[in-house]
C-alpha positions, -999 to +999 in steps of 0.1 A: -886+280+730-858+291+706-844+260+685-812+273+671-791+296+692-753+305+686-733+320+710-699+345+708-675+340+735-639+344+735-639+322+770-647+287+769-656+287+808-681+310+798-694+296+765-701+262+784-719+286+812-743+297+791-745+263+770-756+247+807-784+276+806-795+266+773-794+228+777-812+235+809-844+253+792-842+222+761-823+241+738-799+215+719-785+232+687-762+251+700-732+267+686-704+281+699-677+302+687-647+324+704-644+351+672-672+374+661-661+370+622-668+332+629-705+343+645-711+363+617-705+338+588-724+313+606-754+332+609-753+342+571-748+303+558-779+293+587-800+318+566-782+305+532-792+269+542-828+276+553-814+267+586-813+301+604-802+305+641-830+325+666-808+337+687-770+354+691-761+356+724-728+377+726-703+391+747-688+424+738-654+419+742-630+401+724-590+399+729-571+398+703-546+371+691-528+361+658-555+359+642-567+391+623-606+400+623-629+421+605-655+422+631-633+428+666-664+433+692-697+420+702-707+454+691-690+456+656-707+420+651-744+436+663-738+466+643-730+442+608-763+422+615-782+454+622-770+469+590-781+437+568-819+433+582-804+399+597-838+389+619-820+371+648-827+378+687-796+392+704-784+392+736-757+409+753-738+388+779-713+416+791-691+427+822-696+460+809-726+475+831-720+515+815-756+529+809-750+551+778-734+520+758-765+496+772-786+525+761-767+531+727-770+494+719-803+493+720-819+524+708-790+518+678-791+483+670-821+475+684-808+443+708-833+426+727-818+421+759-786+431+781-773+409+806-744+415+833-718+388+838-712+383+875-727+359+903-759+362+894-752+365+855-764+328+842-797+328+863-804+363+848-792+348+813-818+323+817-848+351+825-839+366+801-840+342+772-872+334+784-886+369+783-870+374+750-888+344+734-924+359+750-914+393+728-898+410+758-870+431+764-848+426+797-821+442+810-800+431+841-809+452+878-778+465+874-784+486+839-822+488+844-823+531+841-806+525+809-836+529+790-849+559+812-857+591+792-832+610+815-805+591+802-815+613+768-785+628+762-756+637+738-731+623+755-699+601+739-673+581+752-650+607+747-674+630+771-674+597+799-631+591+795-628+628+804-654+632+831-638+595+849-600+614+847-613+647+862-630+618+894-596+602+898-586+644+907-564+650+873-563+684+865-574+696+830-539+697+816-532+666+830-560+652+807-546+670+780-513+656+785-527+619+793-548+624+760-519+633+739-496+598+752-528+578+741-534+593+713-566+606+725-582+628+702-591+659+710-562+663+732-556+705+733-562+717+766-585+743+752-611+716+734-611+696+770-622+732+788-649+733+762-660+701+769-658+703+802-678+738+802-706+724+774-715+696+801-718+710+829-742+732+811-759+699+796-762+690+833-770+718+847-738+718+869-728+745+890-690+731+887-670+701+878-674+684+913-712+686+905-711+672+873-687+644+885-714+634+913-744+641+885-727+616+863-719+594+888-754+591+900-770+585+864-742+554+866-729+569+835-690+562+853 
């Protein structure tokens, strides 16, 4: 079993959670941290002392406070390990259960695992630290199709923010206006029809209500 695991939370409820998991399958160097800058600088001196941590085990979100970070998210904090060959195990301990950012995350960063928070979220945890340290890749029953070749598409955020307005019934220019208050970008009415047009074609859509109910199928929203 792993030896040295360090874990990013910003909620200390949830850090001592997931500590109870790791005590509970003999893990005893554990560290905890509520900032991903902090996780990341730890990681680096474990490798610098010849002491390196196994595995991260990270949420994705992070509020912020007064103090300033470099790294913001659990996925700004993946990313800047991914980028520097850092061999650790990661898992994702997240609320967030969208497919195309479970999918992005791994096929991008190459994470070992994905886990959703909820009532069932520890006992999953604990699987899937154990399948991890086996070589395995888990994912929680609620993101399992994340992985699934029909998820192979090009779409972004942007695509998912605009197809989740049109399901609340706004209107295109409402989008465009919405867009424009956020600071949304694109925001013109004429690059949302565009959009709008090149998905439904990507999904093979015969209108927007069909390509609200494809996406909402695929679990995409």
């Amino acid at each position: 079993m792993f030896s040295r695991v360090i874990v990013a939370d910003d909620l200390g409820s949830i850090n001592q959670g997931v500590k109870g998991v790791l005590t509970n399958l003999g893990i005893h160097t554990i560290e905890q941290v509520q900032y991903c800058d902090d996780a990341y600088l730890k990681i680096k001196k474990g490798i610098k002392d010849n002491q390196p941590y196994q595995l991260l085990i990270t949420d994705l979100s992070f509020k912020k406070d007064h103090r300033e970070q470099k790294l913001v998210s659990g996925e700004a904090l993946v990313e800047a390990l991914y980028k520097e060959s850092i061999d650790i195990n990661i898992i994702v301990f997240s609320i967030d259960d969208r497919l195309q950012k479970v999918r992005s995350l791994f096929l991008n960063f190459n994470i070992n695992a994905y886990v959703c928070k909820g009532r069932k979220g520890l006992d999953e945890l604990a699987i899937a630290i154990i399948d991890n340290y086996a070589k395995k890749q888990y994912l929680s029953p609620a993101v399992k199709n994340a992985l699934s070749e029909k998820l192979d598409l090009e779409i972004s955020d942007y695509d998912i923010r605009i197809i989740t307005e049109l399901s609340k019934g706004m209107s295109q220019d409402q989008i465009s206006i919405l867009f424009k208050e956020q600071n949304v970008s694109p925001s013109s009415l004429s690059s949302i029809e565009k959009r709008i047009n090149k998905l439904k074609d990507q999904f093979q859509a015969v209108n927007t209500t069909h390509l609200i109910t494809i996406v909402k199928d695929m679990g995409l929203i």
